[in-house]
PDB file of N, H, CA, C and O in Angstrom:
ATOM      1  N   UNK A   1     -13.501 -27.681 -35.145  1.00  0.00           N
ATOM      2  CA  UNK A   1     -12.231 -27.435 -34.478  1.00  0.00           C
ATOM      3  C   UNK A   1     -11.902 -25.939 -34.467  1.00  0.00           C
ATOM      4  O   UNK A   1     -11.502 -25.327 -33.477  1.00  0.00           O
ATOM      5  N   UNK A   2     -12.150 -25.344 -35.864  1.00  0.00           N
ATOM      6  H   UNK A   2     -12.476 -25.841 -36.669  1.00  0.00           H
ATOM      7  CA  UNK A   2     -11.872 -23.856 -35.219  1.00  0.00           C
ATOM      8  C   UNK A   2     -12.543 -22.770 -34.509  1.00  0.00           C
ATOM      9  O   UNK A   2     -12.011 -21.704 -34.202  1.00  0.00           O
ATOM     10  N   UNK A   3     -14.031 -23.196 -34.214  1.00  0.00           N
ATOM     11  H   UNK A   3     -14.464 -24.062 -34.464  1.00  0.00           H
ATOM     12  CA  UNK A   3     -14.627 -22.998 -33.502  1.00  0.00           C
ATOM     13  C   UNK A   3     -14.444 -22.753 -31.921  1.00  0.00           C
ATOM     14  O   UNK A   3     -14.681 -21.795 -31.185  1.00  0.00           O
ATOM     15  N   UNK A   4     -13.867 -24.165 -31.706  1.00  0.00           N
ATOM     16  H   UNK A   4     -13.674 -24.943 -32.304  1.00  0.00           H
ATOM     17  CA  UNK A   4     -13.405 -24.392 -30.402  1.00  0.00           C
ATOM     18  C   UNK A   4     -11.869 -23.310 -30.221  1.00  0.00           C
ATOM     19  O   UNK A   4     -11.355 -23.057 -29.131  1.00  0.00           O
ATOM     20  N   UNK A   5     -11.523 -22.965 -31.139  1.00  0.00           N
ATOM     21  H   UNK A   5     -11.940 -23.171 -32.024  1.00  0.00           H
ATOM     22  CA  UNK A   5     -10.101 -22.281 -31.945  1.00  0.00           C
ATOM     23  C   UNK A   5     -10.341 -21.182 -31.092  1.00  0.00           C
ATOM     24  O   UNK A   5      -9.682 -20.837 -30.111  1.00  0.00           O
ATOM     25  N   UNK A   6     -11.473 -20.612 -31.626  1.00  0.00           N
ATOM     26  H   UNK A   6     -12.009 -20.892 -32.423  1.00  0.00           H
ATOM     27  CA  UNK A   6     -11.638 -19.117 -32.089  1.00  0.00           C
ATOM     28  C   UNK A   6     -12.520 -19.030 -30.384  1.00  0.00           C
ATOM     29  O   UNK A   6     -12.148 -18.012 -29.800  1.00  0.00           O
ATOM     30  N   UNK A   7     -13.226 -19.598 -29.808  1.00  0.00           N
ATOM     31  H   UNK A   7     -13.528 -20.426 -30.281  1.00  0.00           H
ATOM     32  CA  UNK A   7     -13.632 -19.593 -28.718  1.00  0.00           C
ATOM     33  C   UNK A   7     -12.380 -19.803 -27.460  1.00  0.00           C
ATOM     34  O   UNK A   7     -12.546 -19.417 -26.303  1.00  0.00           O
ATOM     35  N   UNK A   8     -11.356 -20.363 -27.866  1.00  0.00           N
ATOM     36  H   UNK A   8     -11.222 -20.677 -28.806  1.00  0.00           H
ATOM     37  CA  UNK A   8     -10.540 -19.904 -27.124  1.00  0.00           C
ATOM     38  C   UNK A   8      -9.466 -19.018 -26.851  1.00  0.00           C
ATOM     39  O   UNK A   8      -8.856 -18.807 -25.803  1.00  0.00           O
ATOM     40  N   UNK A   9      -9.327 -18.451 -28.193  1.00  0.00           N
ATOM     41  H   UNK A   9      -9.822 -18.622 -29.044  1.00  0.00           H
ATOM     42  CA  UNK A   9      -9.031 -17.351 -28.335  1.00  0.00           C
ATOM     43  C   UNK A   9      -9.610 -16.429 -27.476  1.00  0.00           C
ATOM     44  O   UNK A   9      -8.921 -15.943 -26.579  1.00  0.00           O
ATOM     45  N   UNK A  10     -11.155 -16.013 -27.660  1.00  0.00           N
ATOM     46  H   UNK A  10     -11.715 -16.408 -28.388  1.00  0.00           H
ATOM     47  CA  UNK A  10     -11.854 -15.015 -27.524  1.00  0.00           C
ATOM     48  C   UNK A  10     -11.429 -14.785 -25.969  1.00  0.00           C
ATOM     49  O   UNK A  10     -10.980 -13.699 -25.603  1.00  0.00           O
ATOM     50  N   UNK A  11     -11.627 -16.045 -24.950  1.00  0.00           N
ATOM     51  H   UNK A  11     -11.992 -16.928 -25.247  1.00  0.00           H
ATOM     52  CA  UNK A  11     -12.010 -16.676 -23.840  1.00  0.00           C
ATOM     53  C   UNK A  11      -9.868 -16.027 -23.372  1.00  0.00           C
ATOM     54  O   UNK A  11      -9.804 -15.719 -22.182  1.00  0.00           O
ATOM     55  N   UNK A  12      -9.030 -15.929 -23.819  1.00  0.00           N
ATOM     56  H   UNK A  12      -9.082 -16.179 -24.785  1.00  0.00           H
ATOM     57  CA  UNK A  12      -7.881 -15.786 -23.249  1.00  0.00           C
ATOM     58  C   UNK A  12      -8.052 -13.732 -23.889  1.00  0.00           C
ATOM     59  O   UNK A  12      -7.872 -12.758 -23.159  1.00  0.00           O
ATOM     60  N   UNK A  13      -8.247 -13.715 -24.659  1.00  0.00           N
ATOM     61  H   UNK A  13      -8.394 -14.507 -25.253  1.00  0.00           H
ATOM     62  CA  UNK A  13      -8.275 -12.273 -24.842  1.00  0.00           C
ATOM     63  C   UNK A  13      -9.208 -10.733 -23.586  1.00  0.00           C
ATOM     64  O   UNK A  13      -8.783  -9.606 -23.331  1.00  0.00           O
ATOM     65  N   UNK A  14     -10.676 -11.514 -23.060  1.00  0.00           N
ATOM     66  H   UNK A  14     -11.022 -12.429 -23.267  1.00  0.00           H
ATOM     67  CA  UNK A  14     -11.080 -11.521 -22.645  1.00  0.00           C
ATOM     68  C   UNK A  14     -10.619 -11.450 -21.016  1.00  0.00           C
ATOM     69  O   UNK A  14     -10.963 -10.613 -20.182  1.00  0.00           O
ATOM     70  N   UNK A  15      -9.761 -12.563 -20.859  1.00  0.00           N
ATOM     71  H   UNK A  15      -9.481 -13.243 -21.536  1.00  0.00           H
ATOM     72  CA  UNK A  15      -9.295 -12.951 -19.333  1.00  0.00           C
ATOM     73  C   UNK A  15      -8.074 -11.444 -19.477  1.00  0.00           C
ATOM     74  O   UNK A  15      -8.365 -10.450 -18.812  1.00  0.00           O
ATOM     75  N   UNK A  16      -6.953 -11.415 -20.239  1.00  0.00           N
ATOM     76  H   UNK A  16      -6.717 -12.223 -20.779  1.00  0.00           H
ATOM     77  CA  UNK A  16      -6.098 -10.547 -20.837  1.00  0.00           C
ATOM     78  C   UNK A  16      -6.673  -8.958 -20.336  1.00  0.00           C
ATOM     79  O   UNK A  16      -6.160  -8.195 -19.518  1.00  0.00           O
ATOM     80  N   UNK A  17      -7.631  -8.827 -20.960  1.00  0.00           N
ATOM     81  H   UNK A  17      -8.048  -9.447 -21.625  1.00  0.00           H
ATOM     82  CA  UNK A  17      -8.595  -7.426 -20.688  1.00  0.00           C
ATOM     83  C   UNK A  17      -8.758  -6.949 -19.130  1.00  0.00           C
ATOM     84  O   UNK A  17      -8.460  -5.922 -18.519  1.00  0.00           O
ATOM     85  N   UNK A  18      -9.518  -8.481 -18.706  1.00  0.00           N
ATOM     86  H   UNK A  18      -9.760  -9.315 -19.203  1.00  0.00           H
ATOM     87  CA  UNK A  18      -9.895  -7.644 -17.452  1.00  0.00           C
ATOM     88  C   UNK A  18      -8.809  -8.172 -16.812  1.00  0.00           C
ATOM     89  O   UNK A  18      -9.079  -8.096 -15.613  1.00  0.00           O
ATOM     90  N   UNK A  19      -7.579  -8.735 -16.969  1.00  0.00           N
ATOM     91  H   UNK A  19      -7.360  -8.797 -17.943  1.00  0.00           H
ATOM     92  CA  UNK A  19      -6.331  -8.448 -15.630  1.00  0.00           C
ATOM     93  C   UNK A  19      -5.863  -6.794 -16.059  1.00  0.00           C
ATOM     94  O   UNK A  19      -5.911  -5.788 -15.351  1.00  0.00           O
ATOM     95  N   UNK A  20      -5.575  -6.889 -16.954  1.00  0.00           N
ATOM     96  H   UNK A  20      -5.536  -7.706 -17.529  1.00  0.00           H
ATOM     97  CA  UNK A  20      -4.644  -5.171 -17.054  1.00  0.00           C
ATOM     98  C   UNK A  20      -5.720  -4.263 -16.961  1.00  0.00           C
ATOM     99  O   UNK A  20      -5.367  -3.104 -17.182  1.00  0.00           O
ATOM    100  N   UNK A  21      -7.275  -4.454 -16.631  1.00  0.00           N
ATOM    101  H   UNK A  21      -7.562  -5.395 -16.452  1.00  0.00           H
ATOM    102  CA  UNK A  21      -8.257  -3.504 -16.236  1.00  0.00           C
ATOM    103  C   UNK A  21      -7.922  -3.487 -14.581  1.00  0.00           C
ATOM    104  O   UNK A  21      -7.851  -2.457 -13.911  1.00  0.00           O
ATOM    105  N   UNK A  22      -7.772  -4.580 -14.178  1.00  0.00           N
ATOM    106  H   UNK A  22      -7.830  -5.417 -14.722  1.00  0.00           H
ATOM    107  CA  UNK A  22      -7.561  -4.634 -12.835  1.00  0.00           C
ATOM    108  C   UNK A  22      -6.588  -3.910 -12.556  1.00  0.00           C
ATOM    109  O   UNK A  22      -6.692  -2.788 -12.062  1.00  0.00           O
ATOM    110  N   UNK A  23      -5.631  -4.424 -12.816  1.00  0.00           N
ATOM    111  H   UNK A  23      -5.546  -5.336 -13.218  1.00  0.00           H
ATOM    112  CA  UNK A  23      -3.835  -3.834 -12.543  1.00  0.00           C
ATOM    113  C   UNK A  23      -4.005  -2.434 -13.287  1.00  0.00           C
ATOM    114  O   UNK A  23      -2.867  -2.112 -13.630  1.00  0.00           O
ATOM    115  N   UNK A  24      -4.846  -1.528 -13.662  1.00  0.00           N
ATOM    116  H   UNK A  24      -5.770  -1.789 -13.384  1.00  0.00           H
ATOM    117  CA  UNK A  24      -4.762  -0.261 -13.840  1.00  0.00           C
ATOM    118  C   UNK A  24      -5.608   0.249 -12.446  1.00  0.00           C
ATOM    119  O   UNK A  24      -5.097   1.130 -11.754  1.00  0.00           O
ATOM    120  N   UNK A  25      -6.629  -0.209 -12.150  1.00  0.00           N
ATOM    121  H   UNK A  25      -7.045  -0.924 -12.712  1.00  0.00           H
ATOM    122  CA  UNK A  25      -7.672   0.160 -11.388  1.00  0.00           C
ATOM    123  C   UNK A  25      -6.917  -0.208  -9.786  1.00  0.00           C
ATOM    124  O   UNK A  25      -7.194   0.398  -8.751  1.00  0.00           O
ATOM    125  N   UNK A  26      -6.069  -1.173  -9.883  1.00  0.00           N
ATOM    126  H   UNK A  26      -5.844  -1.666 -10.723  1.00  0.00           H
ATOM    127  CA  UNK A  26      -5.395  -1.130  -8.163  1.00  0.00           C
ATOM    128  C   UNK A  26      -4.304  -0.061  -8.234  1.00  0.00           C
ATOM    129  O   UNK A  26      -4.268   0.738  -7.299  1.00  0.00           O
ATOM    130  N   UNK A  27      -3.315   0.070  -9.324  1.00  0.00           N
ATOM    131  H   UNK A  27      -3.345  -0.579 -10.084  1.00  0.00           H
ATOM    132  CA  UNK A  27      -2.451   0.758  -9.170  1.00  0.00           C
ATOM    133  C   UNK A  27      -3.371   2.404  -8.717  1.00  0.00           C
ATOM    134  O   UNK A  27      -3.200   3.068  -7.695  1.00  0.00           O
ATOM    135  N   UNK A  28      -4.139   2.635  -9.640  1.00  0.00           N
ATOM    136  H   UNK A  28      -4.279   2.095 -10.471  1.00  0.00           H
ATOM    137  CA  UNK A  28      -4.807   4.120  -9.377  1.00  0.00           C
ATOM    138  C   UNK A  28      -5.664   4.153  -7.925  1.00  0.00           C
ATOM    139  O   UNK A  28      -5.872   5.168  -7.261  1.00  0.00           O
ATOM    140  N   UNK A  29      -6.114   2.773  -7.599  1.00  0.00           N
ATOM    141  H   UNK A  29      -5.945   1.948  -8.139  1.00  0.00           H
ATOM    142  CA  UNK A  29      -6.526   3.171  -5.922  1.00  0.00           C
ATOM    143  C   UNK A  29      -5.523   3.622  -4.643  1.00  0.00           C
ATOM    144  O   UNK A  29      -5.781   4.172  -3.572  1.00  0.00           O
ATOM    145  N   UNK A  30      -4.044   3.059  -5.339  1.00  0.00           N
ATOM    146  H   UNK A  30      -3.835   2.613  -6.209  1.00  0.00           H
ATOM    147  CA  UNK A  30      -3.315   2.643  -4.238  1.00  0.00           C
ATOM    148  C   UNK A  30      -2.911   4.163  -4.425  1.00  0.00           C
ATOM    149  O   UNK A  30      -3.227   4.891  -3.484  1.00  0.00           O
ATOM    150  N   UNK A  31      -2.263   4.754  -5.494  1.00  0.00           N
ATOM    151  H   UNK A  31      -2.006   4.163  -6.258  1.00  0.00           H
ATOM    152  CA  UNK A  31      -1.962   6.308  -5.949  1.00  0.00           C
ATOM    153  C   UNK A  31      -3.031   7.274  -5.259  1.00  0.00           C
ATOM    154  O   UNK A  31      -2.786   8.464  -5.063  1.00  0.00           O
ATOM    155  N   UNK A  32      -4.137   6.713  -4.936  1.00  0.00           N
ATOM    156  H   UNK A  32      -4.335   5.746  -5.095  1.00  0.00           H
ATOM    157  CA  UNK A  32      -4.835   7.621  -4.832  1.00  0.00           C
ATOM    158  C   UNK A  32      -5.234   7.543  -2.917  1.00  0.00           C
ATOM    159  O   UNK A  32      -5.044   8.557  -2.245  1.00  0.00           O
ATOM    160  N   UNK A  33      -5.652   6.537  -2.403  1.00  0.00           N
ATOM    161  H   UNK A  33      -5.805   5.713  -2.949  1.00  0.00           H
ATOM    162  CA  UNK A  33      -5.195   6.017  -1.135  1.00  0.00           C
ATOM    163  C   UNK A  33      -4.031   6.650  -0.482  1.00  0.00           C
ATOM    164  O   UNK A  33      -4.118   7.311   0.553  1.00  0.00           O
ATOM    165  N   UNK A  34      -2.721   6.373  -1.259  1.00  0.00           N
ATOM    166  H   UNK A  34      -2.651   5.836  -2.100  1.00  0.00           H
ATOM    167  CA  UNK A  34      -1.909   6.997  -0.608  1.00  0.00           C
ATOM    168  C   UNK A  34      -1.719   8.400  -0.529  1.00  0.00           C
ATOM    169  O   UNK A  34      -1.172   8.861   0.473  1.00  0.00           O
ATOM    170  N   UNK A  35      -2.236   9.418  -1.790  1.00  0.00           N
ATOM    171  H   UNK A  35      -2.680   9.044  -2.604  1.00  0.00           H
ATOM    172  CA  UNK A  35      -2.423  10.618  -1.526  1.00  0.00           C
ATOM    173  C   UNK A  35      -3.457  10.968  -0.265  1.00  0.00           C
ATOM    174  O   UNK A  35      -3.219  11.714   0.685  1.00  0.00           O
ATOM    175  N   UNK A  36      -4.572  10.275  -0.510  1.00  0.00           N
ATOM    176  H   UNK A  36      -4.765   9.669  -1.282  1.00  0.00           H
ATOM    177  CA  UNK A  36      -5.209  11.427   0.715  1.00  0.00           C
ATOM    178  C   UNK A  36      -4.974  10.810   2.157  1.00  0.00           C
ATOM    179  O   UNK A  36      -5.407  11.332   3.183  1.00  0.00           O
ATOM    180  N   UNK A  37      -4.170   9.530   2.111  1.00  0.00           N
ATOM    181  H   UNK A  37      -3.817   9.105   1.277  1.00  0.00           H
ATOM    182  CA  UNK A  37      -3.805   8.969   3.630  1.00  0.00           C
ATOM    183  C   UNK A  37      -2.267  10.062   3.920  1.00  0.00           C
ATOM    184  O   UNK A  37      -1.668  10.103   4.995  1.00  0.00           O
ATOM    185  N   UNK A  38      -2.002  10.618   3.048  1.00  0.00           N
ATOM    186  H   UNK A  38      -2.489  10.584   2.175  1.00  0.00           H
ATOM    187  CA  UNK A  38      -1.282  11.609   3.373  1.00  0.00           C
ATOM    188  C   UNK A  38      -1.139  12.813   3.712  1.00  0.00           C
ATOM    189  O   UNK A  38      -0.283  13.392   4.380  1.00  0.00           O
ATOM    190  N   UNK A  39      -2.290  13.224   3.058  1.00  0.00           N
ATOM    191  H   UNK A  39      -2.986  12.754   2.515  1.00  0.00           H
ATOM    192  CA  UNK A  39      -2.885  14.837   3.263  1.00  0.00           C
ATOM    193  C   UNK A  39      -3.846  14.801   4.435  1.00  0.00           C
ATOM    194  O   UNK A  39      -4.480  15.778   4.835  1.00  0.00           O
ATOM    195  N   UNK A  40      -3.893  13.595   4.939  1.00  0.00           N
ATOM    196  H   UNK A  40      -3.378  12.801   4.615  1.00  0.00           H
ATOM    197  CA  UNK A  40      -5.003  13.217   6.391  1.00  0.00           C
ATOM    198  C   UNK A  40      -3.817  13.299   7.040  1.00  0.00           C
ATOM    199  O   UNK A  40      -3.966  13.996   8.044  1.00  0.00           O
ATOM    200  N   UNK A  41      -2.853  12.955   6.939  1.00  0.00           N
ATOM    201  H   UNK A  41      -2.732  12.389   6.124  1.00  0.00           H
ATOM    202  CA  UNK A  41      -1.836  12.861   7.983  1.00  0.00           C
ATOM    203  C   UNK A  41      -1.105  14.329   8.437  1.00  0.00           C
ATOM    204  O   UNK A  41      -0.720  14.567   9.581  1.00  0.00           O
ATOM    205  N   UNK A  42      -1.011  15.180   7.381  1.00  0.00           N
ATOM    206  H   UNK A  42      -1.325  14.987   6.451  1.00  0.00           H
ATOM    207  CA  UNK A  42      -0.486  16.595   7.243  1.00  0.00           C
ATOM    208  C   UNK A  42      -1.807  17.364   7.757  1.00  0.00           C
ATOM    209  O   UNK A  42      -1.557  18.035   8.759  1.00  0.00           O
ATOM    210  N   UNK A  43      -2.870  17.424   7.418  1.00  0.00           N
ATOM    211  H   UNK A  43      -3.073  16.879   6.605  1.00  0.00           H
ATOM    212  CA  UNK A  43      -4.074  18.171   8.128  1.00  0.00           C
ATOM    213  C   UNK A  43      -3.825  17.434   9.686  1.00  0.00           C
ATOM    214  O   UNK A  43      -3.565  18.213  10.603  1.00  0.00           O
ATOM    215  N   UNK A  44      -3.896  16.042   9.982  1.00  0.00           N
ATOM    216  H   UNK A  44      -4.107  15.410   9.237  1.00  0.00           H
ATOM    217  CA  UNK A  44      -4.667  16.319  11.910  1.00  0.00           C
ATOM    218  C   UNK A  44      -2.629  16.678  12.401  1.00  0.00           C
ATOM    219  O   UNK A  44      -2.522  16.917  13.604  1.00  0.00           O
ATOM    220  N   UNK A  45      -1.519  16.708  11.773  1.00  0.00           N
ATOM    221  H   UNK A  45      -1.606  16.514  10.796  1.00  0.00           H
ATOM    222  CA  UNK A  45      -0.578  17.265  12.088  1.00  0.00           C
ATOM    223  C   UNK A  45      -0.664  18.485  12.208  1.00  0.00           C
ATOM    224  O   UNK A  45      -0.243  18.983  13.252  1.00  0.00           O
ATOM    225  N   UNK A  46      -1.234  19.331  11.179  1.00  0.00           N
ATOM    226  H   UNK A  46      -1.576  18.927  10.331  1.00  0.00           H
ATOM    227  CA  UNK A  46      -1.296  20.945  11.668  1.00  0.00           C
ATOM    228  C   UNK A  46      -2.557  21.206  12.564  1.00  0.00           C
ATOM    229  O   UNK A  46      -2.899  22.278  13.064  1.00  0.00           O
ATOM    230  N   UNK A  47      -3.143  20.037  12.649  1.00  0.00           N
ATOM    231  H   UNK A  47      -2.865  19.167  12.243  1.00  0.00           H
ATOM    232  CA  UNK A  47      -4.764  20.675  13.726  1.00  0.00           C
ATOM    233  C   UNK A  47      -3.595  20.405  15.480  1.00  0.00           C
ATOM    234  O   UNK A  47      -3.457  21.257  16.358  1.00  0.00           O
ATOM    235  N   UNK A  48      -3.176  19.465  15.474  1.00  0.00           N
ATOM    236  H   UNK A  48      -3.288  18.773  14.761  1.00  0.00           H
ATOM    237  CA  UNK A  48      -2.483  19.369  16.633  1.00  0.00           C
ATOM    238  C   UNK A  48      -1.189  19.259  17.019  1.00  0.00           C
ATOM    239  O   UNK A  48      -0.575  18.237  17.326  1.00  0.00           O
ATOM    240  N   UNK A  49      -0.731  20.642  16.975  1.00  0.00           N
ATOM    241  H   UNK A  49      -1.229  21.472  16.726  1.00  0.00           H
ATOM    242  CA  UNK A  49       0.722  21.209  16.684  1.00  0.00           C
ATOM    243  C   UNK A  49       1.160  20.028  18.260  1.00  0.00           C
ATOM    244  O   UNK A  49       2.144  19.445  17.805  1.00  0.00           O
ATOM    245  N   UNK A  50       1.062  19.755  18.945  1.00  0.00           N
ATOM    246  H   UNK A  50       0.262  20.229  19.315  1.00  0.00           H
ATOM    247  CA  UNK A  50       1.789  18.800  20.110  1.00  0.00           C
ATOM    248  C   UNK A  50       2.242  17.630  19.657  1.00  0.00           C
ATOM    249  O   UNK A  50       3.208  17.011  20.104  1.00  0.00           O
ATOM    250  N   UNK A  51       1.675  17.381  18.931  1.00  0.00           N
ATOM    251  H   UNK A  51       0.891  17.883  18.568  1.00  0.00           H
ATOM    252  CA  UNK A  51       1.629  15.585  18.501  1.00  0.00           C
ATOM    253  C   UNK A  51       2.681  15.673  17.576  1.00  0.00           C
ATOM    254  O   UNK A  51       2.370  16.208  16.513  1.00  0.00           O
ATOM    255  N   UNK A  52       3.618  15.366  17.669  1.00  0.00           N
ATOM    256  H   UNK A  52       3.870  14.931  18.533  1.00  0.00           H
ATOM    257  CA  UNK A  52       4.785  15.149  16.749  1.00  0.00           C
ATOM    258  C   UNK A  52       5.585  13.955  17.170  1.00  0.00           C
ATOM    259  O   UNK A  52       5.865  13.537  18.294  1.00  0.00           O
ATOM    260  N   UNK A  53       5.872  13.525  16.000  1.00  0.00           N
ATOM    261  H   UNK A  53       5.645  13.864  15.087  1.00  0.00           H
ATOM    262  CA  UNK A  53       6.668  11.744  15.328  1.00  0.00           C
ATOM    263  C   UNK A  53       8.046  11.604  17.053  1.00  0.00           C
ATOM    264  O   UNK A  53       8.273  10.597  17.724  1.00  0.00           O
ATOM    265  N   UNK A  54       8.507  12.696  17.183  1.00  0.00           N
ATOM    266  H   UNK A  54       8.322  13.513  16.638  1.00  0.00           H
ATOM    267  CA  UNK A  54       9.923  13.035  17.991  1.00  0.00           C
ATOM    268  C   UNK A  54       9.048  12.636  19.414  1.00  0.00           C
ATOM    269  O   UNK A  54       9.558  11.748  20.097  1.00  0.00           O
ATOM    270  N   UNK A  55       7.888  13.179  19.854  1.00  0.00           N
ATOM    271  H   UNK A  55       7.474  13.900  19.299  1.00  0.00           H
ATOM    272  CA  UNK A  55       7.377  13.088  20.795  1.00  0.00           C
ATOM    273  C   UNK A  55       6.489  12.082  21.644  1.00  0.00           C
ATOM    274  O   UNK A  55       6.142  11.905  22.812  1.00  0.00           O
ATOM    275  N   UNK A  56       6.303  11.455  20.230  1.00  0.00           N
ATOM    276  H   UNK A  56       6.585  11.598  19.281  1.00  0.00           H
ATOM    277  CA  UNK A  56       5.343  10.387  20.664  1.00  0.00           C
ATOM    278  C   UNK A  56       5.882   8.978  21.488  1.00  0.00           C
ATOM    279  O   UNK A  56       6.096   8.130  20.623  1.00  0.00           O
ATOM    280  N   UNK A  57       6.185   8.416  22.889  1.00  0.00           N
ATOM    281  H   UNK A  57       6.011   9.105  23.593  1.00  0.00           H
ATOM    282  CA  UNK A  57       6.761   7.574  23.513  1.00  0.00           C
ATOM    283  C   UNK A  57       6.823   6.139  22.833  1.00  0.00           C
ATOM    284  O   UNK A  57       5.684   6.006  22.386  1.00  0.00           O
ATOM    285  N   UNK A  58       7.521   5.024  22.525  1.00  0.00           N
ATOM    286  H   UNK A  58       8.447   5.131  22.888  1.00  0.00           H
ATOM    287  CA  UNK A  58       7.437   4.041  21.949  1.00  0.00           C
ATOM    288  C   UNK A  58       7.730   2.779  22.856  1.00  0.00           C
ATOM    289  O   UNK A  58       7.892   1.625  22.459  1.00  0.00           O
ATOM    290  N   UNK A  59       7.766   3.289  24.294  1.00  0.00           N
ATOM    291  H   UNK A  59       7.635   4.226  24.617  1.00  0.00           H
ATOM    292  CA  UNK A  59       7.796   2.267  25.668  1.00  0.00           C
ATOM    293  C   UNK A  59       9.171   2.160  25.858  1.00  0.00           C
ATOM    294  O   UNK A  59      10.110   2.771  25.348  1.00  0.00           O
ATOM    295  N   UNK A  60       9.118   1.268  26.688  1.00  0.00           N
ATOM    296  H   UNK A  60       8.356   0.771  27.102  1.00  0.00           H
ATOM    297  CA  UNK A  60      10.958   1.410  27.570  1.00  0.00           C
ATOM    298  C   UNK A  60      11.831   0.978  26.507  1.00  0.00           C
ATOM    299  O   UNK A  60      11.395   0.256  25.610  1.00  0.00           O
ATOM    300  N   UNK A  61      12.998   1.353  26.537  1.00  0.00           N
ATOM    301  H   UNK A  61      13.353   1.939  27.266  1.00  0.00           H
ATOM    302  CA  UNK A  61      14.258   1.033  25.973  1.00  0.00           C
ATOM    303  C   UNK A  61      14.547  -0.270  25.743  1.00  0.00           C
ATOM    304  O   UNK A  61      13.706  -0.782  26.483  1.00  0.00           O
ATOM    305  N   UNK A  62      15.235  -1.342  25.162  1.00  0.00           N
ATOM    306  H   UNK A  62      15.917  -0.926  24.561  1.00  0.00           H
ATOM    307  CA  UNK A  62      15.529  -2.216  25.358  1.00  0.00           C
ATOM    308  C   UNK A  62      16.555  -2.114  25.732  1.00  0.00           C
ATOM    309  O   UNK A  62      17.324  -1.214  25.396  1.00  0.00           O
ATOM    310  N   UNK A  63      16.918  -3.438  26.881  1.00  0.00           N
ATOM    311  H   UNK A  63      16.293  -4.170  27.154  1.00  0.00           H
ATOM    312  CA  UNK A  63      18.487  -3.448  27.439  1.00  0.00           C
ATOM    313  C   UNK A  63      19.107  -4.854  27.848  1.00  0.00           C
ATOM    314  O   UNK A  63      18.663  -5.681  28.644  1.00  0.00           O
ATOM    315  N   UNK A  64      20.096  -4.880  27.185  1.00  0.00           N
ATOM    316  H   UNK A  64      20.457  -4.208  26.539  1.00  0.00           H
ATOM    317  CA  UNK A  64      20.801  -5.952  26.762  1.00  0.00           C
ATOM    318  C   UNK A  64      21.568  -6.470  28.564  1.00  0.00           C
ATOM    319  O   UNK A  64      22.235  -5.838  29.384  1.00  0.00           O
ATOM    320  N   UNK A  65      21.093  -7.723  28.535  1.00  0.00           N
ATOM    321  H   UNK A  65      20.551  -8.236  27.869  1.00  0.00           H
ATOM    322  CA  UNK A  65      21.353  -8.297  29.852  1.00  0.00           C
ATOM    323  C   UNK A  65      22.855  -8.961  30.099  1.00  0.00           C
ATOM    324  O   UNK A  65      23.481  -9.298  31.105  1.00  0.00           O
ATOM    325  N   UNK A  66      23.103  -8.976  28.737  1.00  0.00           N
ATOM    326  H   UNK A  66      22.595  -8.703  27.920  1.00  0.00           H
ATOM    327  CA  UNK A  66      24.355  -9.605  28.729  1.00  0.00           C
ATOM    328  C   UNK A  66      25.750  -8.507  29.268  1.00  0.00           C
ATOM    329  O   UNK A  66      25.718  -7.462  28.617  1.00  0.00           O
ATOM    330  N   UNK A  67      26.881  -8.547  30.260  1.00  0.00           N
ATOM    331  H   UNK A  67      26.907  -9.396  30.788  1.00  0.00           H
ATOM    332  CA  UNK A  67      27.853  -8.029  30.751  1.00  0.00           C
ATOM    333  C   UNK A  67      28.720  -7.566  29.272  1.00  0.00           C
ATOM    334  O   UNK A  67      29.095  -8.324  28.378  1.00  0.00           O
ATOM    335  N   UNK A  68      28.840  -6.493  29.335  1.00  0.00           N
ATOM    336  H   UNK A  68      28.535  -5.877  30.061  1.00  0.00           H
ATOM    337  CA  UNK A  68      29.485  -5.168  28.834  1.00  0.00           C
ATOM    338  C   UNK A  68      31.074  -5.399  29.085  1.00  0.00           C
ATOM    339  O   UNK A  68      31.615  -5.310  30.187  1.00  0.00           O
ATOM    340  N   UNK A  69      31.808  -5.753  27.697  1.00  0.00           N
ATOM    341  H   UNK A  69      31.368  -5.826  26.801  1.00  0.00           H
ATOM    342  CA  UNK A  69      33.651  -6.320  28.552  1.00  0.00           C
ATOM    343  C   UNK A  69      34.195  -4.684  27.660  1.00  0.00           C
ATOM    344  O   UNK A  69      33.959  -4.345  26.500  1.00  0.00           O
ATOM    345  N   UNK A  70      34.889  -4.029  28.631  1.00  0.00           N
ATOM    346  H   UNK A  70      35.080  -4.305  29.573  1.00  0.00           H
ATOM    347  CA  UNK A  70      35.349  -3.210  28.144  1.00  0.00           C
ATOM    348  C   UNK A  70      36.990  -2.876  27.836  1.00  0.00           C
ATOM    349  O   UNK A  70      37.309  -1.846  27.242  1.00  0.00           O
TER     350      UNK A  70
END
């Protein structure tokens, strides 16, 4: 019986390990992902001074069909 004890112990300590190995290793991809998806975004911004957020078209307006009571 403590065999089976101590083997399940081992077996939850084990599982324990590699989640917070994981959850260190996504948090530091995502930290790190988001840095250079940012510094990609600031470099082709200064390669092409035209292209700016203000300028870029997002298609027609929406417009409300419903009569306007004033």
């Amino acid at each position: 019986m403590t065999k089976i004890r101590n083997f399940a112990i081992i077996c939850l300590v084990a599982l324990f390990v590699v989640y917070c190995g994981s959850v260190v290793l996504a948090s530091v991809y995502t930290t790190v992902n988001a840095e250079e998806s940012g510094l990609l975004g600031l470099a082709s911004l200064s390669k092409n001074s035209e292209t700016r957020l203000s300028n870029i078209a997002l298609g027609d307006p929406i417009t409300d069909p419903r009569p306007h009571w004033t």
